[in-house]
C-alpha positions in Angstrom: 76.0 96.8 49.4 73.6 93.8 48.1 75.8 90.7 49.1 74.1 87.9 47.3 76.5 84.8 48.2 75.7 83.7 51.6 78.8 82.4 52.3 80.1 85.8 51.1 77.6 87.6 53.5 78.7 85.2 56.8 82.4 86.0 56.0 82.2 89.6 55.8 79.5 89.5 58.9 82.2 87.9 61.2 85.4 90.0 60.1 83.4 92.9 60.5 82.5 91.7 64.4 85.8 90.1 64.8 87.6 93.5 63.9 85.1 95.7 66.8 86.3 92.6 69.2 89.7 93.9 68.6 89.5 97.1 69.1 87.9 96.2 72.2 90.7 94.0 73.3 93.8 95.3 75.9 96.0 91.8 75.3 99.2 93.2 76.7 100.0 95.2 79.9 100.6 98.0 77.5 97.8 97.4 75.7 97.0 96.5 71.6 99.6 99.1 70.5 102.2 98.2 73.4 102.2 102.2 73.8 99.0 102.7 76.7 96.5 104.1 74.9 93.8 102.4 72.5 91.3 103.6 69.9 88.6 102.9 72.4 85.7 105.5 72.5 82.5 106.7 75.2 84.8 106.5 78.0 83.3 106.8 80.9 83.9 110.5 82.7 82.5 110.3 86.6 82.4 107.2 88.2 83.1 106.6 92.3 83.0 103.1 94.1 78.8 103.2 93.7 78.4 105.7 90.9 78.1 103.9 87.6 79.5 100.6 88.0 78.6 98.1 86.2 80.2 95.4 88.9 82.9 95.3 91.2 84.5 91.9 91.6 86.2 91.7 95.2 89.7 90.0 94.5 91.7 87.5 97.0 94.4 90.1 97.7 96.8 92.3 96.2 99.1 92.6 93.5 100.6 95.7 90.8 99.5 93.7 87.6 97.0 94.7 84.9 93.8 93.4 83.7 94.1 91.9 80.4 91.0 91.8 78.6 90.4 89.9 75.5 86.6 89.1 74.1 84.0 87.9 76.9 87.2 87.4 79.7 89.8 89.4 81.6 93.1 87.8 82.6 94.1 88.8 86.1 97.0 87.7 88.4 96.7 88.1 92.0 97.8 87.5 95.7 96.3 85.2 97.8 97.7 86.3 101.6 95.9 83.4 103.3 97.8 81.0 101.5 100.3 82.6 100.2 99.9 81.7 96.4 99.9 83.7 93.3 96.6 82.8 91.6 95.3 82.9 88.1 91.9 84.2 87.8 89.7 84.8 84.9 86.6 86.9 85.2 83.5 87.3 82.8 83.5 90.6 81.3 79.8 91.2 81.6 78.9 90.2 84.7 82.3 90.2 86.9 81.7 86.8 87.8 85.0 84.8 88.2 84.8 82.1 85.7 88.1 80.0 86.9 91.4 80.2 89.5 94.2 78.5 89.2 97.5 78.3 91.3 100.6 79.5 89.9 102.8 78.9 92.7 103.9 80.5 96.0 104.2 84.4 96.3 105.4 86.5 99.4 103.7 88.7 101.8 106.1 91.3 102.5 104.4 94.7 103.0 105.0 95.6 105.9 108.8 95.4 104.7 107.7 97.8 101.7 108.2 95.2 98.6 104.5 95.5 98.1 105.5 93.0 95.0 104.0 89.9 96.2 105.3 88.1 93.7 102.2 89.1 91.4 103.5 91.7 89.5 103.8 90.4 86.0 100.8 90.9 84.3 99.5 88.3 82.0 99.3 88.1 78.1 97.0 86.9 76.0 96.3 85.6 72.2 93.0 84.2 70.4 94.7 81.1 71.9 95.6 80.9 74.9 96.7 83.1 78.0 100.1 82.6 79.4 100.9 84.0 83.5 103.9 84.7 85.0 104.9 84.9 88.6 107.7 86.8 90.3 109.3 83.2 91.5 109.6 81.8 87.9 106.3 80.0 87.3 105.2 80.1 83.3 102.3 78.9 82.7 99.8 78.6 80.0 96.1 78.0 79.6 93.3 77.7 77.1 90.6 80.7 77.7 88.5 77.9 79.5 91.5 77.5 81.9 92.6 74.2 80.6 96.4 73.8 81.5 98.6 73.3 78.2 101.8 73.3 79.6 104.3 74.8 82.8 107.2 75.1 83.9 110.0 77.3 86.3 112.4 79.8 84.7 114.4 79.7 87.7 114.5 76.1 88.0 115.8 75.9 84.5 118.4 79.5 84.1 118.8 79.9 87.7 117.6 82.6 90.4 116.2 86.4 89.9 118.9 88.5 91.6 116.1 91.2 92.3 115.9 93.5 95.5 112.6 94.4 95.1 111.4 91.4 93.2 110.7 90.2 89.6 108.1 92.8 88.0 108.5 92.4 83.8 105.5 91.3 82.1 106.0 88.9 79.4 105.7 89.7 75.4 104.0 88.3 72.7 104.8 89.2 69.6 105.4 87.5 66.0 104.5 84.2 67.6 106.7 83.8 70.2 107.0 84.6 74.0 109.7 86.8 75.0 110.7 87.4 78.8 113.9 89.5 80.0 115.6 88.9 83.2 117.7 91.9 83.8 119.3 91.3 87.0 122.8 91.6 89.5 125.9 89.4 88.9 125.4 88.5 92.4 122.2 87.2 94.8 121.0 89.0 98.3 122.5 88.3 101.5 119.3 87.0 102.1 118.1 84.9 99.5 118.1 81.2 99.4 120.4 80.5 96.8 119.1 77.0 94.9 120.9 78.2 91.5 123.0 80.9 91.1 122.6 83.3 88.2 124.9 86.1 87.2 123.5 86.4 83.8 121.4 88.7 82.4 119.0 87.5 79.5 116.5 87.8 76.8 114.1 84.5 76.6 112.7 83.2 73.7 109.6 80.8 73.8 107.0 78.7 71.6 103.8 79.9 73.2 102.4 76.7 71.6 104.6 73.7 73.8 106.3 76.4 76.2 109.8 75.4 74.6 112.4 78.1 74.8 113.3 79.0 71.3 116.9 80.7 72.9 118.6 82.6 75.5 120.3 85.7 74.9 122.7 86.9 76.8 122.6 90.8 77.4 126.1 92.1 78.4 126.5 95.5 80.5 128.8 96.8 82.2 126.6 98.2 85.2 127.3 98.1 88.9 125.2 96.4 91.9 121.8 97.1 91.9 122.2 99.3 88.2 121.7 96.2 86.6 118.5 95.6 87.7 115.3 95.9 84.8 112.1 96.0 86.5 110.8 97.2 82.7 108.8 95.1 79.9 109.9 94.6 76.4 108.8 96.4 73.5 108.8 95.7 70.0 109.2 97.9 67.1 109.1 97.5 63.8 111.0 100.2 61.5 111.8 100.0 57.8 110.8 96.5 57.6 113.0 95.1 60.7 111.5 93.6 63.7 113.8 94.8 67.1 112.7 94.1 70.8 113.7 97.0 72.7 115.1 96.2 76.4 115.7 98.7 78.5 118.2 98.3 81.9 122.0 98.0 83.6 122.3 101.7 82.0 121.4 100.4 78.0 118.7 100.5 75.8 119.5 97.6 73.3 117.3 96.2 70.1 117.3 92.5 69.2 116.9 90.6 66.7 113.5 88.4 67.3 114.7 85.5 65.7 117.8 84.8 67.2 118.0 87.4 70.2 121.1 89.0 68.5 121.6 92.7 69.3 121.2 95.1 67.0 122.2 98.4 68.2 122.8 99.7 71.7 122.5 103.2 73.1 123.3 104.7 77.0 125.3 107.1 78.3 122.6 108.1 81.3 124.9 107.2 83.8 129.1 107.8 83.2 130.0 107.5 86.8 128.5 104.2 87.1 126.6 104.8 90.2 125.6 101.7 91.7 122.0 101.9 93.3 120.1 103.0 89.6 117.5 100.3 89.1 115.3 100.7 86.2 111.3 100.3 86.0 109.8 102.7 83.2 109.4 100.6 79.8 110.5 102.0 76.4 107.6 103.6 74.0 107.9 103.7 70.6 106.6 107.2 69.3 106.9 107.3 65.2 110.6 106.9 64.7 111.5 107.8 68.3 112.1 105.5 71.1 111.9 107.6 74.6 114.2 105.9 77.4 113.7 106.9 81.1 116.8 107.1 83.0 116.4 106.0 86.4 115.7 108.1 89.4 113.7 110.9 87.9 117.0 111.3 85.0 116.3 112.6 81.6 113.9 111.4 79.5 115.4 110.4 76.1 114.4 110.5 72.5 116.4 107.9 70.7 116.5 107.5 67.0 118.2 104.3 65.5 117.8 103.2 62.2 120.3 100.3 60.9 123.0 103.0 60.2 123.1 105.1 63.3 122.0 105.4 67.0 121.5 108.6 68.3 120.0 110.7 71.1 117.9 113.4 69.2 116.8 115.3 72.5 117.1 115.1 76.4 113.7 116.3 78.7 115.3 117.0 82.5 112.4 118.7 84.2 108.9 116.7 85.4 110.5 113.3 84.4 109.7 110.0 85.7 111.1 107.2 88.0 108.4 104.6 87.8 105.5 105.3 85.8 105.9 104.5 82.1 105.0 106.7 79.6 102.0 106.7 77.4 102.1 107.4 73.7 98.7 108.4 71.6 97.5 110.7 68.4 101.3 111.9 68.3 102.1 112.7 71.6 103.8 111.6 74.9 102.1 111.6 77.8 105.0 111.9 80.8 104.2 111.2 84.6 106.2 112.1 87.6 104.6 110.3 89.7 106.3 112.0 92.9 105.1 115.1 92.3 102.6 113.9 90.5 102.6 115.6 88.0 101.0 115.0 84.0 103.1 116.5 80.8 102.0 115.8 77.1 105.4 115.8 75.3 106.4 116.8 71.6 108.3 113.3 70.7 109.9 114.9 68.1 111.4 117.9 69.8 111.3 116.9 73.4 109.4 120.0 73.7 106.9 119.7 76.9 103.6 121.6 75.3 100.9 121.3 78.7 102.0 120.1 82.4 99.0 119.7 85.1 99.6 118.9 88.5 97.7 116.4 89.5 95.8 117.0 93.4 96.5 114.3 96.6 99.5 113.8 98.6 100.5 109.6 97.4 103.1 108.9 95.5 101.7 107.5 91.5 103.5 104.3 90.5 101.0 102.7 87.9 101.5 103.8 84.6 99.0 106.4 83.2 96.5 105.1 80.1 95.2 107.8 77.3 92.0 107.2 75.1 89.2 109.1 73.8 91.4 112.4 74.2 91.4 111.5 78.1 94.1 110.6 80.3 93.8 107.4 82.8 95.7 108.0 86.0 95.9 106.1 89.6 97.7 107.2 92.2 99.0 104.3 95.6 95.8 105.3 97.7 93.3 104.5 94.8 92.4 108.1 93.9 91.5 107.9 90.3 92.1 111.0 88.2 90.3 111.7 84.7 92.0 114.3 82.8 91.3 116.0 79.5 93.0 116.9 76.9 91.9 119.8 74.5 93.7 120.9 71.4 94.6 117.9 70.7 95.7 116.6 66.9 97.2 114.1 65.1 100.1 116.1 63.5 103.6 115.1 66.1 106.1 117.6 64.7 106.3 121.3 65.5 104.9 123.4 62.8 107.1 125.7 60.4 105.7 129.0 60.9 104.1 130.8 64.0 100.8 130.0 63.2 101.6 126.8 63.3 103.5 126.5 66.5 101.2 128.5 67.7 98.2 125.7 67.1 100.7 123.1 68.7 101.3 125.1 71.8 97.4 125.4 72.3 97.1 121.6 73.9 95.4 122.1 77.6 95.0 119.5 80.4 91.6 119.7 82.0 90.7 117.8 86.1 87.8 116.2 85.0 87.2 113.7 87.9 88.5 112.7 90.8 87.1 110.0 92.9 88.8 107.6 95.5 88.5 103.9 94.3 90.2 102.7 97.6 92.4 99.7 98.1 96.0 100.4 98.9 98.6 99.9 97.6 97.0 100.7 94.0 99.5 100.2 91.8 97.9 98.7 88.5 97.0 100.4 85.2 94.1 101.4 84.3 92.3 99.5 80.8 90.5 101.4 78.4 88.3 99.3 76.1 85.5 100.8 74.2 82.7 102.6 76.5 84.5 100.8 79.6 87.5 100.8 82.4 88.7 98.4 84.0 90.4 99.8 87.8 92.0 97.3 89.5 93.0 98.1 93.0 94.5 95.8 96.1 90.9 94.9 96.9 88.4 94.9 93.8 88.4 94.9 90.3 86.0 97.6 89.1 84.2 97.8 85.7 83.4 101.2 85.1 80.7 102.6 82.6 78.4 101.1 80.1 
């Protein structure tokens, strides 16, 4: 096409670029779909700690959050163990070079206890903007992508303390222009925690990412017991016949809410009826079409909830290979489902609950961070740093079981395939892995590793 207005010609020239920088973008711990996977494509297949890297970028210490990555920077929150402080870092994309580090406040060095939280494990979010962190003490803070500071401040100062055993691990939202954080938490603190300001309350936060002002506080009710209250998960959204819900997911209740005023919409649980008392939650919700799959805690059924505004129901229950801590990854009409225990990969039928390929994945270490699917490959990381690339043949776009034999029988043809598996070291390795076009990002205790072209 002859484009003869110049103005025309510039306009179209940086939409076009604009839109690849998008598709190259992972803004959210969950990444540009809030599902883990992306459109990205060239992934690379066999890497190892020397084999082609394009840099490795040592990191001060430790932590469970993601990479974000967004144009020429990625977003990172980390441990410091010398001081003690959760930092802020953001690194240049192409050479791995940290550009700037800022202190968010004070974390904690408790792995030999077996928190291995640090206080780093909310992973940062990130708009053309600005990029807002969040530590596991409270501290919100936001910055322009040069690392200006635009504003800060302490939710626990403000709402009161987390009431978490293992410590605060949600990553904050963004979403319709406004920052949502959940604090699903006990009624009651630790015996040994240092009360400053008790808070019994769980809550969905609403914020102005521009000035930091909360927007509201919901109040989420429940009727779990002890530790069953807890949420370690993130909130999703969802849009569905024109509504906009935020799914939470915790204290034995998926619920939807209103993003405007926090109000719930609908609620759905009946995972645990004899109110057992030690059921934490961490796996988020994923929106798969019109299904919402719920984890219950401790390796319970997974669930495949349909709500529209009329009804909420449970449209099928999956009780074998589910997961306790990984959250599931949803891409080209499927589910990807890891038990990280037995480590073990299933690609899931959303629609049926039917499982259609399982592989179990080699090593002996447990697999907390949540597995990543692009370019027909899945993304997985197990607590040593052993990175596994797995393929996936047979793969299409079509989610629902076919009518006739034929068709069922194409469905049932989806295979896992080892690719590669290399150890990226670094324990505890806990993050998840970012796919953005021709590169991943592998972010262990002790480097950040850009991997591929």
């Amino acid at each position: 096409m002859l484009v003869r207005n110049r103005s025309l010609y510039l306009f179209l020239l940086i939409s076009f670029y604009s839109t690849i920088a998008l598709s190259e973008d992972w803004p959210h711990w969950r990444g540009p779909d809030f599902n883990g996977s992306s459109k990205a494509t060239n992934l690379p297949v066999r890497f190892s700690q020397t084999e082609n890297i394009k840099w490795a970028a040592a990191l001060p210490g430790p932590a469970a959050s993601t990479p974000i990555v967004m144009g020429e920077l990625i977003f990172l929150t980390t441990f410091e163990p010398e001081q003690t402080n959760v930092l802020a870092l953001a690194i240049e994309r192409a050479s791995g070079d940290v550009c700037w580090q800022r202190v968010l406040g004070k974390g904690e060095n408790d792995r030999q206890g077996g928190m291995e939280n640090y206080m780093a494990s909310p992973s940062p979010v990130v708009d053309e903007q600005r990029v807002i962190f969040f530590s596991g003490r409270g501290e919100l803070v936001a910055f322009s992508h040069d690392g200006d500071e635009q504003w800060r401040w302490n939710i626990q100062e403000k709402y009161g303390d987390f009431n978490y055993m293992w410590g605060y691990g949600s990553s904050p939202l963004l979403f319709g222009g406004r920052l949502f954080i959940q604090v699903l938490h006990r009624d009651q603190p630790y015996p040994q925690q240092k009360i400053r300001k008790q808070s019994p309350e769980s809550y969905l936060l609403a914020i102005d990412p521009s000035n930091g002002e909360p927007i509201y506080q919901h109040k989420r009710i429940t009727d779990a017991i002890g530790e069953t209250r807890e949420g370690y998960s993130t909130p999703i959204p969802r849009v569905i016949d024109g509504r906009e819900e935020i799914l939470v997911v915790g204290g034995d209740y998926l619920t939807a809410h209103d993003p405007q005023t926090g109000s719930e919409l609908w609620r759905f649980g009946d995972w645990n009826p004899q109110k057992i008392t030690h059921w934490r939650l961490i796996p988020s919700p994923v929106v798969a079409g019109d299904v919402i799959l719920a984890a219950a805690p401790k390796h319970g059924p997974v669930m495949g909830v349909v709500a529209t505004s009329r009804k909420v129901s449970s449209r099928w229950e999956l009780d074998r290979d589910t997961t306790d801590t990984p959250t599931p990854a949803y891409y080209k009409g499927r589910v990807f489902l890891l038990n990280g225990k037995k480590r073990i990969l299933s690609c899931v039928d959303p629609q049926a609950g039917k499982t259609l390929a399982t592989l179990r994945l080699p090593g002996a270490r447990y697999m907390r961070a949540s597995p990543t699917v692009a370019d027909d490959k899945v993304y997985c990381m197990n607590a040593d740093g052993e990175v596994f690339v797995v393929g996936i043949k047979g793969l299409g776009e079509k989610s629902q079981l076919g009518d006739t034999q034929s068709q069922r029988d194409t469905e049932d043809a989806i295979q896992f395939q080892l690719l590669h598996q290399t150890n990226m070291g670094g324990y505890p390795a806990r993050s998840t892995i970012v796919a953005v076009n021709r590169q991943v990002f592998i972010r262990t205790s002790e480097a950040l590793y850009c991997v591929g072209d």
